[in-house]
C-alpha positions in Angstrom: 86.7 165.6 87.2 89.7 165.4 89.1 91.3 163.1 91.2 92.8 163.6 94.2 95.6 160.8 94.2 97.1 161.1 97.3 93.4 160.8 98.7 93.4 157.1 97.0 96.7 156.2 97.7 96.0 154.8 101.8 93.4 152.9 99.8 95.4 151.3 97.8 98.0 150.5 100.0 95.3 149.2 102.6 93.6 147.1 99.8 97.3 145.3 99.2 97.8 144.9 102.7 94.4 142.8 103.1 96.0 140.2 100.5 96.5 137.5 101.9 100.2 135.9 102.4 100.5 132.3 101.0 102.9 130.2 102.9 105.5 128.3 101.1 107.2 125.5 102.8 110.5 124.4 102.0 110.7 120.8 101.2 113.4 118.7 100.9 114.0 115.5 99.1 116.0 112.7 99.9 116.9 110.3 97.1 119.1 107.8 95.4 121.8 108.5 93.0 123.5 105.7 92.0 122.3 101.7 90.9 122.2 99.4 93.8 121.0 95.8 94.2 117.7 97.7 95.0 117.2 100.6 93.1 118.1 101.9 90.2 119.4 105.2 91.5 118.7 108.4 89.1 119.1 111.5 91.0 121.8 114.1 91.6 121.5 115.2 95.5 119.5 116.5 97.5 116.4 118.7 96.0 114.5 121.7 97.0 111.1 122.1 96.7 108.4 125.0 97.8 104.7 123.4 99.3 102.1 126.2 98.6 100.4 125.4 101.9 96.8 126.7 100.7 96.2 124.3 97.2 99.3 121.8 98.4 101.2 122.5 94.9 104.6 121.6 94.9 107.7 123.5 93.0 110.1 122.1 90.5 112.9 120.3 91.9 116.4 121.9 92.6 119.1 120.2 93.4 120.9 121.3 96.4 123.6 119.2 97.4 125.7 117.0 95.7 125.7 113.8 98.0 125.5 110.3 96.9 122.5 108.2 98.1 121.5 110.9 100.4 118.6 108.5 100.9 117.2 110.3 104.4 117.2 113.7 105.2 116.1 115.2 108.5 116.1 119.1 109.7 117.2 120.5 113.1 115.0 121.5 115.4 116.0 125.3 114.9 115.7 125.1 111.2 119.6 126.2 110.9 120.7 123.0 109.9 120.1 120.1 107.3 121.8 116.4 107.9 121.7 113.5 105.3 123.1 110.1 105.2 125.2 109.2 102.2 124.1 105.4 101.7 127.3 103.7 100.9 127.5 99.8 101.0 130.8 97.6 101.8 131.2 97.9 98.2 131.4 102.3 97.9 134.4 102.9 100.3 135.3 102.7 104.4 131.7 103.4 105.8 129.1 105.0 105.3 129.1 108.9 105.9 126.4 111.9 107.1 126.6 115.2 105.7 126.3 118.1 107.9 124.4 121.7 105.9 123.8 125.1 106.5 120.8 126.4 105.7 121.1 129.7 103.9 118.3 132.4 103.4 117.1 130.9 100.5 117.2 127.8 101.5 119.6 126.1 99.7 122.4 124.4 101.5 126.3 124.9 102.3 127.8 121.7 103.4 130.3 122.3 106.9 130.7 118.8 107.7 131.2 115.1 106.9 131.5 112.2 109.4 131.8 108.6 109.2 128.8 106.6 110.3 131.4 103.5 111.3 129.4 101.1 109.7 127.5 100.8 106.3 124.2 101.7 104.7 123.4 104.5 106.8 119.1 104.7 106.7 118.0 106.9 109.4 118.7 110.4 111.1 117.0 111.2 114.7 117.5 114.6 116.3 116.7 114.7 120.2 114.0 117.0 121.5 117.0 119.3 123.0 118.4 119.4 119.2 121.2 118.5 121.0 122.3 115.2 119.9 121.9 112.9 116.1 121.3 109.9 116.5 122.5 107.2 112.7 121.0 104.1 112.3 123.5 101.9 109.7 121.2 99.0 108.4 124.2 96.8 107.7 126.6 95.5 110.3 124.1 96.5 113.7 125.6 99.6 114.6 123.7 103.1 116.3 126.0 106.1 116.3 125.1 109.2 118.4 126.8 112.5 117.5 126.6 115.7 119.3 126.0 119.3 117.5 128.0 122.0 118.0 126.9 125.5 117.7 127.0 125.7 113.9 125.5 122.6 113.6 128.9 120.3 112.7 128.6 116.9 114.6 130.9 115.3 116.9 131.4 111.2 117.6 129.8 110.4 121.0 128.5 107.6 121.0 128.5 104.1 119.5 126.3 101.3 120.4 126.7 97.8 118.7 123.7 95.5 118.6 123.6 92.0 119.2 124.1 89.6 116.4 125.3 92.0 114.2 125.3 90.0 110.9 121.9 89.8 111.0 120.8 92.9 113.0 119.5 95.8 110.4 119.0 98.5 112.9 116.4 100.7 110.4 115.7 103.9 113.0 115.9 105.6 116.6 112.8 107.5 118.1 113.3 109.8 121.0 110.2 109.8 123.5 108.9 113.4 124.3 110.4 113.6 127.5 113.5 113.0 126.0 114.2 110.2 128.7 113.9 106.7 126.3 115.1 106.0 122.9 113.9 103.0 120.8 115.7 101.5 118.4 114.1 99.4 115.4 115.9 96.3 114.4 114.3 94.4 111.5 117.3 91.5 111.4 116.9 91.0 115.1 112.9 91.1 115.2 113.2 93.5 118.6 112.5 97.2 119.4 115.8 97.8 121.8 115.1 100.2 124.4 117.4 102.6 126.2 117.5 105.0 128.2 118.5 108.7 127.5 120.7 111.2 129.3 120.3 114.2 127.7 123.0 115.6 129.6 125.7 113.7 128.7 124.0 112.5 125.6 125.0 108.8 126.2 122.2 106.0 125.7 122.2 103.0 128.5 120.0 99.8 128.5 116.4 100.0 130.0 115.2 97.6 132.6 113.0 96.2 130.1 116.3 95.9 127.7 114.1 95.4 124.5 110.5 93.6 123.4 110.3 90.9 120.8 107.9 90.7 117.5 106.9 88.1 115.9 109.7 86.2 113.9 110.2 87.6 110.2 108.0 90.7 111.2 111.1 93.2 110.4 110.5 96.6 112.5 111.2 99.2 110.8 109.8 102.4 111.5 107.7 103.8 114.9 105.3 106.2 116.0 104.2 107.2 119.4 100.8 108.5 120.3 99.8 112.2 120.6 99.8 111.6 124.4 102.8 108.8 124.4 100.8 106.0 126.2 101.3 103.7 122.9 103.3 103.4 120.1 103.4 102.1 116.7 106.0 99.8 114.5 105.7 99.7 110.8 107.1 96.2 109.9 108.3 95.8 106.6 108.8 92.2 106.0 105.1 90.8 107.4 103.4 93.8 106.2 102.0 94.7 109.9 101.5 97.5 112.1 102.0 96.5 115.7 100.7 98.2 118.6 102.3 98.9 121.8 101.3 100.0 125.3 104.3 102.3 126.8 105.0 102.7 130.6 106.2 105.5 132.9 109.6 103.6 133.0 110.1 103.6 129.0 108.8 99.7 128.6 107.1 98.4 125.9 103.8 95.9 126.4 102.5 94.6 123.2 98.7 95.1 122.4 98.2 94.4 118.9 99.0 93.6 115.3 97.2 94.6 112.3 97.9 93.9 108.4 98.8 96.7 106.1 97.1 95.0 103.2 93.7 94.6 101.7 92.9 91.0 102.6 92.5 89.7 98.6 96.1 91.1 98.0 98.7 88.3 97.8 101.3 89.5 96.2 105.0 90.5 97.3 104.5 93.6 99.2 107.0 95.4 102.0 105.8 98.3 104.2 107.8 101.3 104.8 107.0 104.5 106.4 104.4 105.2 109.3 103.1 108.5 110.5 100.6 109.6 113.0 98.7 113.0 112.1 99.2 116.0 113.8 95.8 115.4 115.8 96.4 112.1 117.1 93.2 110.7 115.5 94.8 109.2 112.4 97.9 106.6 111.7 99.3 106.1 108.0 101.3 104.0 106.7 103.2 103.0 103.3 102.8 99.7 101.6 106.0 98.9 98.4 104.2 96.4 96.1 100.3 97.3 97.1 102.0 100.8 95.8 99.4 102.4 98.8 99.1 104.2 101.7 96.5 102.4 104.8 94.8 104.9 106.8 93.9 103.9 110.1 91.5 105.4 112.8 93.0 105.6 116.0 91.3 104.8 119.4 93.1 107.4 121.7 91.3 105.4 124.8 93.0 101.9 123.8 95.7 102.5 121.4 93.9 100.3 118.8 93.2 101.0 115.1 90.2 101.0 112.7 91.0 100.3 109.3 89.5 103.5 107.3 90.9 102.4 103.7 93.7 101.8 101.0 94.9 104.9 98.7 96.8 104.0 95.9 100.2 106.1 95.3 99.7 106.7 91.5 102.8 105.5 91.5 105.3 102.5 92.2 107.3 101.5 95.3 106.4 104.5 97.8 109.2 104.6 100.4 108.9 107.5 102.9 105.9 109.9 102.9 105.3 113.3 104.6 102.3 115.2 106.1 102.4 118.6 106.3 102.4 120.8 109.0 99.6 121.9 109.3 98.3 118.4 108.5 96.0 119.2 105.4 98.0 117.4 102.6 100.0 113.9 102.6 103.2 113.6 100.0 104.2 110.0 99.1 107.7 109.7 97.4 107.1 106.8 94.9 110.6 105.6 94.6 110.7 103.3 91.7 108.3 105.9 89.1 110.2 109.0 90.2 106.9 111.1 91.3 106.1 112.1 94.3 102.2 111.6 95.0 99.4 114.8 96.7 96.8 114.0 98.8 94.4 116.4 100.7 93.6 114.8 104.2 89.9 115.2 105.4 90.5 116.2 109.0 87.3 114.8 109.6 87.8 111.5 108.7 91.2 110.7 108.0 90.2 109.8 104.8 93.1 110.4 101.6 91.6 112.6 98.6 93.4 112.3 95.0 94.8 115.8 95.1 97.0 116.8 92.2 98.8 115.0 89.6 102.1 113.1 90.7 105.1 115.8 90.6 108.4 114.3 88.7 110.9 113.8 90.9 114.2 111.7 90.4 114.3 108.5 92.5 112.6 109.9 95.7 112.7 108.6 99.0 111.8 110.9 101.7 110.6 113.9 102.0 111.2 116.9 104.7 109.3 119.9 105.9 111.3 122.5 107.8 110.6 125.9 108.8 
């Protein structure tokens, strides 16, 4: 018999066509590089992985950039651009520094820029909703610098703001409301969310009305979250191991509601929290615990603002610093600083509830993790 090839060939073609196309999401990885009174720093740079977004599998590390302690990472808006602090202490030269990187095709990076921080121990990158403006929180000496981006993405001073008490202020991150009208500034030395206003026109930050709101002494804000609709926010605070809850108003203030423990109530042991999240659907809130070596999940109650404890997940790993959920909000990654892995969880969209995933991924001091388009 023969067989008409060309007759089979739309066949074929059509039958390759209906396979589907598996997403891969670049990931990057923030880490540390060097010893410090903290860490024992192990990594080169900045790494490079790939997130199959159907099983949640991550690639092998690559290293990308050769910073040192680029210990937070955070991608522009338009996905053209990657920024990370270098972590430098009073010890490692002038100030502290953030690296400005082009994203190329493949993803890996081409630095264009480097620019003082004016302070040390640079911890946190903010990008406004306009991608616009970067906003550089130094925990050590009080000091929020805002930069403006230019059209390749190199930033420009334009901006610093100098907390009160600034030997013991440890400004630890900004968050930008959705409106882009408020910022909020965590300050675990000083115990205070500051709140400012916003001109995204000018890109300068003023003092609210309500100029800041206080937490309980030797709470430590450090983190923060809004709600999927913005009426309340979250703090993550790292040296009572709480979560407090926050009514916002129309005019950028903060009311508090509420405070709940990160821990199980048996655990007594020295524990600091770290990284909060809400999930893409607003129904869930996770947070890290260092010590507990967990992540809390929490119910949220979009009526009230208030959380329902839903359980502990251990990290399979120790001291997990920053952790990320993924776009699409199926899988949670925990970056277990101090065992260099960097945990999988599938989320049940249901529930909210963590399920063991894959094996830990060995990763080199890790300390946040990034998705970007």
């Amino acid at each position: 018999m023969v067989i008409n090839k060309m007759k089979l060939l739309p066949v074929f073609l059509f039958s390759l066509m209906s396979i589907p196309v598996v997403s891969q999401n670049p990931v990057y990885i923030g880490t540390y590089t060097k010893t410090e009174g903290h860490v024992d720093g192990k990594a080169d740079g900045i790494y490079l992985m790939h997130q199959n977004a159907e099983t949640g599998d991550l690639s092998e590390p690559v290293c990308v950039a050769d910073v040192i302690n680029p210990s937070f990472v955070k991608a522009s808006p338009d996905g053209k651009n990657l920024y990370a602090v270098s972590e430098l202490g009073p010890n490692d030269g002038e100030s502290g520094f953030i690296h400005s990187f082009r994203r190329k095709d493949d993803n890996y990076l081409e630095e264009i820029g480097k620019i003082s921080t004016e302070s040390f121990a640079p911890c946190h990158i903010e990008i406004d909703q306009s991608g616009k403006y970067a906003f550089v929180s130094n925990y050590v000496g009080g000091v929020v610098m805002v930069y403006e981006r230019d059209e390749q993405g190199i930033l420009q001073k334009k901006q610093k703001i100098e907390l009160d008490n600034p030997e013991a202020s440890h400004p630890h991150s900004v968050s930008i409301s959705s409106d882009n009208n408020f910022a909020y500034i965590n300050d675990l030395g000083n115990n205070k969310v500051w709140i400012y206003n916003f001109d995204a026109e000018t890109g300068k930050l003023s003092p609210n009305d309500t100029p800041y709101v206080d937490l309980e002494k030797g709470s430590g804000p450090r983190h923060f979250s809004f709600s999927k609709d913005e009426e309340y926010a979250y703090t993550i605070n790292e040296l009572n191991s709480s979560l407090s809850v926050f009514e916002k108003d129309s005019s950028g203030g903060l009311r508090l509601i509420e405070s709940y423990s990160s821990l199980p109530e048996n655990f007594d042991e020295k524990n600091s929290t770290a990284d909060i999240h809400l999930h893409p659907t607003g129904n869930f809130l996770y947070a890290s615990n260092r010590g507990h070596n967990s992540i809390v999940a929490f119910k949220v109650n979009k009526e009230t603002g208030k959380l329902e404890l839903i359980d502990h997940y251990s990290t399979q790993g120790e001291f997990p610093r920053n952790f990320a959920i993924s776009p699409d909000g199926s899988f949670l990654y925990a970056a277990n600083q101090n065992s260099d892995n960097i945990s999988i969880f599938r989320i049940n969209k249901m529930d909210g509830k963590l399920i063991r995933h894959l094996e830990p991924v060995e990763v080199k001091t890790p300390v946040c993790i990034e998705f970007s388009e």
